[in-house]
N, C-alpha and C positions, 0 to 999 in steps of 0.2 A: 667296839669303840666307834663313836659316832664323827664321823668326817667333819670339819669345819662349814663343809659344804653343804649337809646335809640340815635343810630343814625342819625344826622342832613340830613334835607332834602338837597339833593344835588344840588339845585338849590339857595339856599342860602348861604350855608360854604363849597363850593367845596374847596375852599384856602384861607387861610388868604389872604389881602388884603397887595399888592405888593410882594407876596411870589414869586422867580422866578419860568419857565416853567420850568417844570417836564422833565430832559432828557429823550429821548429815550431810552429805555432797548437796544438796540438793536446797537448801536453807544456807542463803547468803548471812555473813556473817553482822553481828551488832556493832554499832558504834564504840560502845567500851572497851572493844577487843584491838580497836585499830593500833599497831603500833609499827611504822613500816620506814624502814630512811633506804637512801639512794644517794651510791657517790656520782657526781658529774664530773666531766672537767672542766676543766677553768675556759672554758670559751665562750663565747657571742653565740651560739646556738643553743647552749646548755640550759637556760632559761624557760625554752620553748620542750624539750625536753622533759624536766621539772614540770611542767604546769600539765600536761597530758601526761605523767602518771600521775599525780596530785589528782586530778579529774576524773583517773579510772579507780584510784583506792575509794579515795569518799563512797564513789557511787555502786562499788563493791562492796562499802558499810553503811549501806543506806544513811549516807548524809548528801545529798544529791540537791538538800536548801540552801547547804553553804558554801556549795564550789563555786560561785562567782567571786566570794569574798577572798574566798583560800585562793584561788588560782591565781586574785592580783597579788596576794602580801605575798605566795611561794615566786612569782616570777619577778615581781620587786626587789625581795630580799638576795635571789640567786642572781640577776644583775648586777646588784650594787655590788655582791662581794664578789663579783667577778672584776667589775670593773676598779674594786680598788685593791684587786689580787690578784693578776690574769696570768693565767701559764697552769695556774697550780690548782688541783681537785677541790671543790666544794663538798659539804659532805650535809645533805639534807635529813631532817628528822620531823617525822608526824604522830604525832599521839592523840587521842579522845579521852578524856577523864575529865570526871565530874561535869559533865555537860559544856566542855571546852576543848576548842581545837589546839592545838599548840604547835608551832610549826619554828622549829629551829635551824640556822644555818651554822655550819662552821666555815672558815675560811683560815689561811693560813698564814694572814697578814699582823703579827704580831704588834704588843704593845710598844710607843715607843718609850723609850727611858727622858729623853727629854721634853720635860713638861711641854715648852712652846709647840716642838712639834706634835704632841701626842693630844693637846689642845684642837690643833689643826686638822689631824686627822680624826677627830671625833666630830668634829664643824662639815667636814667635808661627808664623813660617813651618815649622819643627819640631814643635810641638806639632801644628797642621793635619796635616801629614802621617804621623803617629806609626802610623796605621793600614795607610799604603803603607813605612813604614819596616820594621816586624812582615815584612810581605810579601816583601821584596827581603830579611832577612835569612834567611826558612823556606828560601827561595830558595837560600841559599850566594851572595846580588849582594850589591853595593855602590850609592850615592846619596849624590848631595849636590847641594849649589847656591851658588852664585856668580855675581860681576859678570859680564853677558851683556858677550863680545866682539862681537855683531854692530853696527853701526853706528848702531840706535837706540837704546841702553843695554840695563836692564834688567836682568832677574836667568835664570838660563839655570839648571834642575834638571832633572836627568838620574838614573839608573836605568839598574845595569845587571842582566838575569837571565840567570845562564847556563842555558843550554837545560835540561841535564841535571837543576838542581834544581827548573827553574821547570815542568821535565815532572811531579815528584812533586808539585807542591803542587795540593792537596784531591785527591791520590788516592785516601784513605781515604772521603773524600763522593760521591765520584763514583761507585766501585765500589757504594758503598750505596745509590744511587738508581736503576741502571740496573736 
């Protein structure tokens, strides 16, 4: 009888059966594969946080054109639902597909039920972001925000850059500094 503890001979259970090939250590991963989120908490630091992992995944998927763009809409976005949800965890999501970045925030500041105020806080939630809004359109993306479907409410703002434009932005700054 073979102990729980004891190790499968490796000639029988090296893999489950149709498990894919084991990447190489050594061959950094593709863009299409990125799929990586991170909770923060709801604080004034949490931003700075967000943008330096934001800046080591990219450039762990070889997207290392678009992190000036990504770095301002994920420090943007993580501000703003800080600042109009503070106390309470944000929950960050990054995706690559179809040759676009997609960078979505949750926050935990739900809808309100009356219209004047819920007015308000969509004027207020806009206005905050008017700086990452600039950014995602230099971009040729799109943004917006809405009721979070995940299970604890909330408001769910997302951003998307396609590669291609989010490669040109601050090209002109960048060539001038190096």
């Amino acid at each position: 009888m073979l102990s729980p503890l004891t190790p499968p001979a490796p000639s029988h259970f090296a893999a489950c059966p149709g498990a894919p090939p084991v990447p190489d250590a050594a061959e950094p991963p593709y863009p299409d594969g990125l799929a990586c989120s991170l909770t923060v908490p709801g604080e004034p630091y949490s931003a700075q946080i967000a943008r330096s992992a934001v800046r080591s995944v990219l450039h762990a998927h070889r997207l290392d054109r678009v992190i000036p763009a990504a770095v301002q809409v994920v420090g943007e976005l993580i501000a703003t639902s800080w600042y109009l949800d503070p106390g309470r965890s944000l929950y960050l999501a990054l995706r690559h597909r179809e040759s676009a970045l997609r960078v979505t925030v949750y926050d935990g500041h739900v809808t309100h039920t009356h219209p004047r105020l819920a007015a308000h806080c969509e004027a207020r939630r806009r206005a905050a972001l008017r700086v990452m809004s600039a950014v995602v359109r230099d971009c040729g993306g799109a943004w917006g925000f809405g009721e979070s479907r995940e299970p604890g409410g909330g408001t769910r703002t997302w951003a998307s850059l396609p590669v291609a434009g989010a490669a040109g932005y601050l090209a002109g700054s960048v060539a001038s500094t190096e």
